[in-house]
C-alpha positions as CSV (number, residue, x, y, z in Angstrom):
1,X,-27.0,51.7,157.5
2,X,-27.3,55.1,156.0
3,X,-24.2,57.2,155.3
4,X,-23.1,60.4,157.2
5,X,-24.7,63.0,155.7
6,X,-22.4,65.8,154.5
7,X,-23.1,69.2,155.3
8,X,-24.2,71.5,152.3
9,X,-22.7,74.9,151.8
10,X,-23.6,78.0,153.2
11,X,-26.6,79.9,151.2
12,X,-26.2,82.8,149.9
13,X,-28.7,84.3,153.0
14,X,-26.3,82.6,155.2
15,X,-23.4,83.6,154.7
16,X,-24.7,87.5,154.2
17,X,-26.0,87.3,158.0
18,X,-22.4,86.0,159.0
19,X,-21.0,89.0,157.4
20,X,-23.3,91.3,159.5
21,X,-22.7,89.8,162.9
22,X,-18.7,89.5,162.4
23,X,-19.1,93.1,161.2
24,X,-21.1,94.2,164.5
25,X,-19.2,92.6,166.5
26,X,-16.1,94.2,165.4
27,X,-17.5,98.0,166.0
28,X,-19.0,96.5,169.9
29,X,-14.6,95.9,170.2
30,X,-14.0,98.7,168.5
31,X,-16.2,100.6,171.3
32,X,-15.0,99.0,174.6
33,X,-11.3,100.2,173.1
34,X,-12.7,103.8,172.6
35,X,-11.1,105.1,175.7
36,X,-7.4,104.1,174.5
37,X,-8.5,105.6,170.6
38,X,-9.6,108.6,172.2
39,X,-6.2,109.2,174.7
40,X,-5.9,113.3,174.7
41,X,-2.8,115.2,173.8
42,X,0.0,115.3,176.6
43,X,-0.5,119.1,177.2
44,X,-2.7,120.1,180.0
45,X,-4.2,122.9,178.2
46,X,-4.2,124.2,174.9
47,X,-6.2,126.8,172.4
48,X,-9.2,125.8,170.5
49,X,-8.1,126.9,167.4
50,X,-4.6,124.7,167.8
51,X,-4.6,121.4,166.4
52,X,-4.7,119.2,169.6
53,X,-7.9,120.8,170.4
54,X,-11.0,119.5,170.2
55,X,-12.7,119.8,166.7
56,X,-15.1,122.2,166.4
57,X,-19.0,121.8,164.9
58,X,-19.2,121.1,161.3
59,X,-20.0,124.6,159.2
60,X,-23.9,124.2,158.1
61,X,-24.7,123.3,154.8
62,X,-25.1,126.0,152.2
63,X,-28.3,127.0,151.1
64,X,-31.7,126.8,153.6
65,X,-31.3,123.3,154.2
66,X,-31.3,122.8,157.9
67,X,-27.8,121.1,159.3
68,X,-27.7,117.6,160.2
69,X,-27.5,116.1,163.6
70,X,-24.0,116.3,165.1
71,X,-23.5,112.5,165.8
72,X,-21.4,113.0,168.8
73,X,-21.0,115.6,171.5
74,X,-18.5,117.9,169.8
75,X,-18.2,120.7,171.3
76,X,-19.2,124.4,169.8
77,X,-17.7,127.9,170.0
78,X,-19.8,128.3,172.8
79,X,-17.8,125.7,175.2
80,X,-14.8,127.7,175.2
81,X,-13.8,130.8,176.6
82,X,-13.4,133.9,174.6
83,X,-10.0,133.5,174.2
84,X,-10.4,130.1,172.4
85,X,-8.1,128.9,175.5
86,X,-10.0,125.1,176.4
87,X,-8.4,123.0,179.0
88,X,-8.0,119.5,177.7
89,X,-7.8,116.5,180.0
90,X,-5.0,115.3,180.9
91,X,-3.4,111.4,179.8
92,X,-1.7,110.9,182.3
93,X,-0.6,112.0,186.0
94,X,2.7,113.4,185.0
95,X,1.1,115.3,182.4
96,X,-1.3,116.9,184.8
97,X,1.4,118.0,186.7
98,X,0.5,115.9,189.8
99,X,2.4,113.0,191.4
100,X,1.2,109.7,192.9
101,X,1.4,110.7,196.3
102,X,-0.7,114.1,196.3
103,X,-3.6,112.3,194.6
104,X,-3.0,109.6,197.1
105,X,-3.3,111.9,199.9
106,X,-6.6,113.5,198.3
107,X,-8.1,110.0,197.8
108,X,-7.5,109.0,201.3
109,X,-9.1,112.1,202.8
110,X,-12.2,111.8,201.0
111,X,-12.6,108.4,202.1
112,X,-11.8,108.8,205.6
113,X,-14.6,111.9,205.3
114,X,-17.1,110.1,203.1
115,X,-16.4,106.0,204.4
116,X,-16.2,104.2,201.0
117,X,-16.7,105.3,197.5
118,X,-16.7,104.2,194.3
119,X,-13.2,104.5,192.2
120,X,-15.7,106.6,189.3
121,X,-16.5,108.6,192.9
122,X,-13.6,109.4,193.9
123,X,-12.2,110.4,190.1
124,X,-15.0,112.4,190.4
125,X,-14.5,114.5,193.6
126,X,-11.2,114.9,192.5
127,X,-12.1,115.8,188.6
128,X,-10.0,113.4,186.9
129,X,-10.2,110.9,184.6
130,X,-11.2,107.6,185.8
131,X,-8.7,105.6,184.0
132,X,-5.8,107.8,185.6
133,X,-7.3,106.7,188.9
134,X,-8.3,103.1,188.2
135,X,-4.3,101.7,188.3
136,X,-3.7,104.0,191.1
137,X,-6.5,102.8,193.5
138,X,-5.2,98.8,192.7
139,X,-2.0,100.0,193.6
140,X,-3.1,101.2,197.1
141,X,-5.4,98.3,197.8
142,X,-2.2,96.1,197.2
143,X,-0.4,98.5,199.5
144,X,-3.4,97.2,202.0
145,X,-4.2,101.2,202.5
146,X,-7.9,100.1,200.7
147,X,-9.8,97.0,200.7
148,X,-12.6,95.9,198.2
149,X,-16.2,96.5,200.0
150,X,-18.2,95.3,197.2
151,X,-18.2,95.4,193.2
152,X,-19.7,98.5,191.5
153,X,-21.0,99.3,188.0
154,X,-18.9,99.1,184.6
155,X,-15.8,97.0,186.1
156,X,-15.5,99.4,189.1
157,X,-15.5,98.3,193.2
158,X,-16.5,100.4,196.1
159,X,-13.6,101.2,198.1
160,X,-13.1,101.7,202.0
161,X,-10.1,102.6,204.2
162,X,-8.0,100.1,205.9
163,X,-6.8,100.4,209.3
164,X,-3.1,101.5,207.9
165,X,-4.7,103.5,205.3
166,X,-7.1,105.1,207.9
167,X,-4.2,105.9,209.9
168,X,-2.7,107.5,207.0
169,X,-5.1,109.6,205.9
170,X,-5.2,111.2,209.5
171,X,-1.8,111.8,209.2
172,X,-2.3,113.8,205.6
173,X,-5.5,115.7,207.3
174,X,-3.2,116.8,209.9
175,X,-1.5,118.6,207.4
176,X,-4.0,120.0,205.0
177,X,-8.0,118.9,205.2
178,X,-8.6,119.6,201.3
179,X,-9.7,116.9,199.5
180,X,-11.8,118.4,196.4
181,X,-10.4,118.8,192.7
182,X,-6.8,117.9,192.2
183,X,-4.7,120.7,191.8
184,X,-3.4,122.2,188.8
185,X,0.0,122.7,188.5
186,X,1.4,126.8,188.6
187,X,2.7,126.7,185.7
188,X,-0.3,125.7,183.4
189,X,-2.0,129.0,185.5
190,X,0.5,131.1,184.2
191,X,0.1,129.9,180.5
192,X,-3.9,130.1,180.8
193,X,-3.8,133.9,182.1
194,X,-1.4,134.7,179.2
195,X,-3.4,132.8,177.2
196,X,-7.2,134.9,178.3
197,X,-4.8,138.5,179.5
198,X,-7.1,141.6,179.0
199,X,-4.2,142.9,177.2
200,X,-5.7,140.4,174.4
201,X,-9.2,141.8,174.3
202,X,-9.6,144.9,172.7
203,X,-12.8,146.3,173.1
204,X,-14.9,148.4,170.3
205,X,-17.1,151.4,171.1
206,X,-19.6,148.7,170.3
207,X,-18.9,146.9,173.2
208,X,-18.5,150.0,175.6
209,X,-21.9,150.9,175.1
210,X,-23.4,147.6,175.3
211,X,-21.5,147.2,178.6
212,X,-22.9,150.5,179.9
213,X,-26.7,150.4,178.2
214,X,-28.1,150.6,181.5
215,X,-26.2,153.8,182.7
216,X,-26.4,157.0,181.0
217,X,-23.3,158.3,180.1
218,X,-22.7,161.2,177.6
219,X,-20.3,160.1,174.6
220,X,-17.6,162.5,176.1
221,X,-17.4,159.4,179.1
222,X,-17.1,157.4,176.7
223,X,-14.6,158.4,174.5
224,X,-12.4,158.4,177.2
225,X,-13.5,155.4,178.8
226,X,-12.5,153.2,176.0
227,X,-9.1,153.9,175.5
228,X,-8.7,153.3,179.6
229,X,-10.6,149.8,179.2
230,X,-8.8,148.9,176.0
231,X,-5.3,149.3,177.9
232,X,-6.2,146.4,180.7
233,X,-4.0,148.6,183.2
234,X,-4.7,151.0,185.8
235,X,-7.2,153.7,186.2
236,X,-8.6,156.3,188.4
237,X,-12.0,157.0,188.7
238,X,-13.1,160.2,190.6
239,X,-15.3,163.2,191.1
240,X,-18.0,164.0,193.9
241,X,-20.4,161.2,195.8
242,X,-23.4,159.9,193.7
243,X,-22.2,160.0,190.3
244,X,-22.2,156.8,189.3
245,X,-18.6,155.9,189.5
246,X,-18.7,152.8,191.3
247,X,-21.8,151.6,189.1
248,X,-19.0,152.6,186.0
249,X,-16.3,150.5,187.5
250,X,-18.8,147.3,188.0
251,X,-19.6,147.1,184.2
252,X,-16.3,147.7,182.5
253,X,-15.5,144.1,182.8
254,X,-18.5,143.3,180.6
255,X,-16.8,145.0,177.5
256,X,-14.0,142.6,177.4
257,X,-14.5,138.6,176.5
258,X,-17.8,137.1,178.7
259,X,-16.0,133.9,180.1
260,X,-12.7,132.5,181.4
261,X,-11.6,129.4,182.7
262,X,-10.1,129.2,186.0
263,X,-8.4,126.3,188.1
264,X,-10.3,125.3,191.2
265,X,-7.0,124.8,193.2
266,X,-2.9,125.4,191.9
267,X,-0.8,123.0,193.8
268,X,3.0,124.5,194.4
269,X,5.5,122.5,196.3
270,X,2.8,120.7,198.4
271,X,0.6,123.6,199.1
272,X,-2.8,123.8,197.7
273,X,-4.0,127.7,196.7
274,X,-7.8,127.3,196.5
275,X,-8.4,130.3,193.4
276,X,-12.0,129.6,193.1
277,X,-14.4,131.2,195.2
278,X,-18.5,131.1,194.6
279,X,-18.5,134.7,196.3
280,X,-16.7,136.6,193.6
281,X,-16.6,134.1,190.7
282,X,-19.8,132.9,188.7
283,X,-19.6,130.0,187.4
284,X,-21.3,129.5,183.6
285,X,-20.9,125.8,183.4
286,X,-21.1,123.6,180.2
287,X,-24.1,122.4,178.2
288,X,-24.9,119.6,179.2
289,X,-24.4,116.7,176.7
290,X,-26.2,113.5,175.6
291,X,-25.1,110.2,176.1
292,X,-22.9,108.4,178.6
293,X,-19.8,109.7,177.6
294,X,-18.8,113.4,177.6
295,X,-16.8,112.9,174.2
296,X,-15.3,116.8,175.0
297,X,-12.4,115.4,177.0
298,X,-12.3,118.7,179.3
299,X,-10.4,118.8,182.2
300,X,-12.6,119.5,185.1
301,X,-10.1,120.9,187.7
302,X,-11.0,123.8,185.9
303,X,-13.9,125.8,186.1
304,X,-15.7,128.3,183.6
305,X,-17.1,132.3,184.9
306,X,-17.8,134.8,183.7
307,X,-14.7,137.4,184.0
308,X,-14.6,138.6,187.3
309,X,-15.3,141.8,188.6
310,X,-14.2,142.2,192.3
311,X,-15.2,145.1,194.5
312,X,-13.3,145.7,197.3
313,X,-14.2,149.0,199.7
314,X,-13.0,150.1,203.2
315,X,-12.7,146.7,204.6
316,X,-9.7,146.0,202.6
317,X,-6.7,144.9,204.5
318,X,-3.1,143.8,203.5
319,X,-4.2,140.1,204.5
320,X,-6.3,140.3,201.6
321,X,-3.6,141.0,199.2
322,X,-1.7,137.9,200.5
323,X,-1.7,134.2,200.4
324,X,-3.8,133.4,203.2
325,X,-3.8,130.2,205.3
326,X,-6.8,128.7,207.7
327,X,-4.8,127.3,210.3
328,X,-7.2,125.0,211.5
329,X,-8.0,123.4,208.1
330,X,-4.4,124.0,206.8
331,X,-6.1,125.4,203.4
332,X,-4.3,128.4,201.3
333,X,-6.9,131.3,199.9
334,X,-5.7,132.9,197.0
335,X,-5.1,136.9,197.7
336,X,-8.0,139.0,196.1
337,X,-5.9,140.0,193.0
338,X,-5.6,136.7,192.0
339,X,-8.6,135.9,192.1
340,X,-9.6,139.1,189.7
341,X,-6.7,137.9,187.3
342,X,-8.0,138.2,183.2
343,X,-11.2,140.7,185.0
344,X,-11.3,144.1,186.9
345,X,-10.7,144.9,190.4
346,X,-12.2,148.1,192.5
347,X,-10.8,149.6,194.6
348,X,-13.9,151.5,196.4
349,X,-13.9,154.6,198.6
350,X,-10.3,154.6,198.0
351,X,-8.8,156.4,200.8
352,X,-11.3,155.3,203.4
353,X,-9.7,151.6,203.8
354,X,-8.4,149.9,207.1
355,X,-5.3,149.8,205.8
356,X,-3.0,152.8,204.7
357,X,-3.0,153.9,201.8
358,X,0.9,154.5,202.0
359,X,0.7,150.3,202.5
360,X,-1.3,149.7,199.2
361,X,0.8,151.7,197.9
362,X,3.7,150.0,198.7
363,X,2.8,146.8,197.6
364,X,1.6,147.4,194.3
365,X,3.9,150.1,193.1
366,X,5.5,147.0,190.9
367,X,2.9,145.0,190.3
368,X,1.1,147.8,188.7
369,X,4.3,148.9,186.3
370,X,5.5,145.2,185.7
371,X,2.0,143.5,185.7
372,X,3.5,140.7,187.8
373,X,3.0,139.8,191.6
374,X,5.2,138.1,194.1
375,X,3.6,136.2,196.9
376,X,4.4,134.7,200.0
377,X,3.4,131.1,200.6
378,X,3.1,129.9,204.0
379,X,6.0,127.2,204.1
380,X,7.9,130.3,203.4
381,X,8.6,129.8,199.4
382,X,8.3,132.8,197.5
383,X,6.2,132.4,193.8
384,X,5.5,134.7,191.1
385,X,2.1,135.1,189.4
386,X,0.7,137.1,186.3
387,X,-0.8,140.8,187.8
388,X,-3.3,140.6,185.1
389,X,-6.5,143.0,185.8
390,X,-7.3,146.0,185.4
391,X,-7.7,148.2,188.5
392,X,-9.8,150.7,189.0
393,X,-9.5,153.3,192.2
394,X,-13.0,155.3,192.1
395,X,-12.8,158.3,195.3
396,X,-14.7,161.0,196.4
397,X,-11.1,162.8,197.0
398,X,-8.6,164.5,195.1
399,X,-5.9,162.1,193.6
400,X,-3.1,164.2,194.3
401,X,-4.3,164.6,197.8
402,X,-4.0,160.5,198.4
403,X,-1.2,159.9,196.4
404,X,2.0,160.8,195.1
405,X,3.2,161.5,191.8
406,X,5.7,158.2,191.4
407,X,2.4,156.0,192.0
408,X,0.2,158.3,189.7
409,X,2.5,157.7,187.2
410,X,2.2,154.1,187.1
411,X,-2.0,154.6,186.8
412,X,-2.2,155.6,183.1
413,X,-6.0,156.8,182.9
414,X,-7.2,159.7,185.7
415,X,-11.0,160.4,184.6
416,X,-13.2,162.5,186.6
417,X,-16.8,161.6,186.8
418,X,-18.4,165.1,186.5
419,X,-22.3,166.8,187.8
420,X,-24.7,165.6,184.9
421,X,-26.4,168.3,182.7
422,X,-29.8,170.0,183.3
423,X,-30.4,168.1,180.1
424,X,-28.9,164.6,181.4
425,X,-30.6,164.8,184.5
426,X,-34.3,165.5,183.3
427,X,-33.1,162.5,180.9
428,X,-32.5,159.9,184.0
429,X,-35.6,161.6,185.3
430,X,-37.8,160.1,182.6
431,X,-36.1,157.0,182.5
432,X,-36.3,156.4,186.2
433,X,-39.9,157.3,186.2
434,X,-40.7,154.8,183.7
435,X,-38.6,152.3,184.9
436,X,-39.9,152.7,188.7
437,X,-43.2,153.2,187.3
438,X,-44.4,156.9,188.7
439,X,-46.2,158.8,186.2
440,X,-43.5,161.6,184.8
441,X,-45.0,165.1,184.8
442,X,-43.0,168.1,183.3
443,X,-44.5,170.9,184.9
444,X,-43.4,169.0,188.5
445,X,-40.2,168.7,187.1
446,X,-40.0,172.4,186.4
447,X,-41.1,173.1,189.8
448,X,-38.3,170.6,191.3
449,X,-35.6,172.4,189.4
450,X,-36.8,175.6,190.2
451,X,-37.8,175.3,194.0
452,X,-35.3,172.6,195.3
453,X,-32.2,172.8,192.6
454,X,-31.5,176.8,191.6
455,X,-32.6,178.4,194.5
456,X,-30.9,176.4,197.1
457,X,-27.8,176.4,194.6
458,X,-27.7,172.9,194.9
459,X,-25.3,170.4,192.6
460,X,-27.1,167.8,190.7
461,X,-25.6,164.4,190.9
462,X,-26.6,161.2,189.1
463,X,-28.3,159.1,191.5
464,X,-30.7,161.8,193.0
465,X,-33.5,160.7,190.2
466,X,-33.4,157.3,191.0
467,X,-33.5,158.4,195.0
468,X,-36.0,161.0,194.5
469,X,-38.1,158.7,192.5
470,X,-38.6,156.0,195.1
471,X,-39.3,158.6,197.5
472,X,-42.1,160.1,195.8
473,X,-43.5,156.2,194.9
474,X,-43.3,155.5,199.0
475,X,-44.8,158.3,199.4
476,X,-47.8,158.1,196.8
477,X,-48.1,154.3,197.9
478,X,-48.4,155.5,201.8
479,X,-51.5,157.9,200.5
480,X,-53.0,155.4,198.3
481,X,-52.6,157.4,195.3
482,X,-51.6,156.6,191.7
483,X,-47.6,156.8,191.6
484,X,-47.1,160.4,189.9
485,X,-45.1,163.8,190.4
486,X,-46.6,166.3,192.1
487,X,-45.4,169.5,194.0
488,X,-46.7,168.3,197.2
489,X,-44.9,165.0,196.9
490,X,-41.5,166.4,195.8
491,X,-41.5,168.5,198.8
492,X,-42.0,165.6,201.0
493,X,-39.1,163.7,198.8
494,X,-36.9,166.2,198.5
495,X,-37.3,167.0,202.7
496,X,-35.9,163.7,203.5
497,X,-33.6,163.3,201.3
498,X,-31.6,166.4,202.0
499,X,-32.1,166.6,205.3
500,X,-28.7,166.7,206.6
501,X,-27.4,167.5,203.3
């Protein structure tokens, strides 16, 4: 009988292939524990340019040599806000400012509205992490308020309501039907609107003019625009109908910082403020990023727009100025000058509003001098919030006729919006015509001035171009002839238009 054989050693090939599989194996553990390596710091928010933030893309290489690949989904200067304020996602509950029981009440309320979900679906509609949910949702199946309905991708389960946990959820929707993004807490609002104030931004002439490059707007305007703009406080805007000032107030905001980021919801003591509202915030969300995981760690209770500009004209009430609640739905609205926080809001037609302009004036007499606001919730707490825009009255009337001199005092910057030149309005002229595409002819113009303006002693105002213009197009297009000035059609133009005038 033949003896055992004895096994020879490893060769050289061998024991090199070993190497390599030990060694891949080791970075597939090292991925699986990437969620732990990669836990965020315990501040909800923070500024890019502090150390807990999220690095920043590598400088480029000197030379022409093009830069290499970024080999993860670091983000850039363009994912933050102006302000280099980034809001970083959250490691845990307590440092998001929320407690078990609120995201258990948002979690049972989607679920009772949707059926069953995912756990990665519900972190989702709420915006948080998965892993803060993941213990959370185990918890409440033990509780028996969810039961398993099936397994789901990447070690999750789908998740429906129980009977208890049905009746529970009722009980929450009784209360308050919201069930979207967890709230942020009030206090990590403050620190972001101190963090992106328009008292931060200071605005060059540069920026004035590229704000304005669709208006035309002498540099007198100008110069004293900018020193109003670069305060971030109060300012009034007025002069006669049709000089543009509304159009002024609507593009100041663009001279400061393009984008901000706002919560979707502030929880305080229980109640849920919804600050984000589609009509009067535009969202400028994220690029999007490669891969499965978003390696950015942003928290997405908060959403990125562009600073807001909020116009608010005779249908302004005091309602509007307060902490609104639908009763039905037991959801809070935040008032409008929260909402306009680190942007501009206008004041319209300011003296023509529902409400009287001794009531405004009341309630903002301090928020205006002390840039802070007090609002009334409706369980009857009282909070205080940053008054952190700049607002902008624009009226055909006299200020000194609407108000008096106390609340004048506390508006910094009074600019009237004056007649344009003879110059400044064959100026618009041309670039109207152009623009509206009717064929500009000077000897029509000259006839215009003469016939309709100087002899009827009548003021020239900014828009009248524009109006003019379109009149004399409708009119040319109703005749089916080339758009261009012509005596016969300003007459027609300038009959409707001043009519009653």
């Amino acid at each position: 009988m033949s003896a055992p054989s004895i096994p020879s050693p490893l060769s050289p090939d061998k024991q090199a292939a070993d190497a390599k599989l030990a060694e891949l194996l080791a970075r597939l553990q090292g991925i699986a524990k990437t969620p732990s390596s990669l836990e965020p710091p315990a501040t909800a928010c923070t500024l890019a340019s502090a150390p807990q933030a999220v690095p920043m893309q590598h400088e480029p290489p000197a030379g022409n040599a093009p830069a290499p690949a970024p080999t993860t989904n670091e983000p850039g200067p363009a994912d933050f806000g102006d302000s280099g304020f980034v809001p970083i996602e959250p490691s845990s509950l307590d440092a998001a400012g929320l407690t078990e029981s609120t995201v258990e009440s948002l979690a049972l309320k989607f679920l009772l509205a949707r059926g069953d979900a995912s756990g990665r679906a519900i972190a989702d509609q709420l915006k948080l992490p998965f892993v803060l949910l993941d213990e959370l949702l185990r918890r409440m199946k033990f509780d028996q308020l969810l039961a398993h309905r099936g397994a789901a991708p990447m070690n999750d389960f789908v998740y429906q309501l129980t009977d208890l946990g049905r009746e529970r959820a009722r009980r929450f929707a009784q209360h308050c039907t919201y069930f979207g993004a967890a709230p942020v807490s009030l206090a990590d609002y403050v620190a972001s609107v101190h963090a992106q104030s328009l008292t931060r931004q200071h605005p060059s002439p540069a920026d004035l003019h590229r704000a304005f490059e669709d208006l035309l707007l002498n540099k007198k305007m100008l110069d004293r625009l900018g020193p109003a703009v670069n305060s971030g406080r109060g300012l009034f805007l007025y002069g006669p109908p049709g000089n543009g000032k509304t159009s002024i107030a609507e593009r100041i905001t663009a001279a400061f910082g393009e984008v901000i980021w706002i919560p979707r919801a502030i929880g305080v003591d229980g109640e849920i403020i919804r600050l984000f509202d589609p009509l009067n915030h535009e969202e400028v969300p994220l690029r999007s990023t490669s891969g499965v995981y978003d390696h950015r760690r942003i928290d997405k209770r908060w959403v990125r727009i562009r600073r807001p500009t909020i116009v608010a004209g005779g249908e302004l009430t005091m309602a509007q100025l307060e902490v609104t609640i639908n009763t039905s739905t037991g959801i809070s609205e935040a008032p409008l000058q929260m909402k306009s926080n680190c942007g501009t809001l206008v004041i319209d037609d300011f003296g023509r509003q529902r409400m009287r302009i001794d009531e405004l004036l009341n309630r903002w007499i301090v928020p205006l001098e002390k840039r802070i606001d007090f609002l009334n919730l409706p369980n009857g707490k009282k909070i205080q919030v940053p008054f952190d825009q700049l607002v902008v009255f624009s009226t055909n009337l006299e200020p000194r006729e609407l108000v008096d001199e106390a609340f004048l005092r506390r508006i910094p910057y009074k600019i009237e919006v004056i007649d344009p030149t003879p110059e400044e309005f064959r100026d618009l002229f041309v670039l109207m015509a152009e623009k509206l595409k009717v064929q500009f002819d000077q000897a029509a113009f000259e006839y215009l001035m003469e016939h309709h303006y100087r002899r009827a002693n009548r003021p020239l105002r900014f828009c009248q171009p524009r109006d003019l213009l379109l009149q004399i197009r409708n009119y040319c297009i109703y005749h089916n002839v080339p758009a261009s000035m012509s005596p016969e059609s300003i007459d027609r133009a300038v009959e409707n238009y001043f009519a009653v005038m």
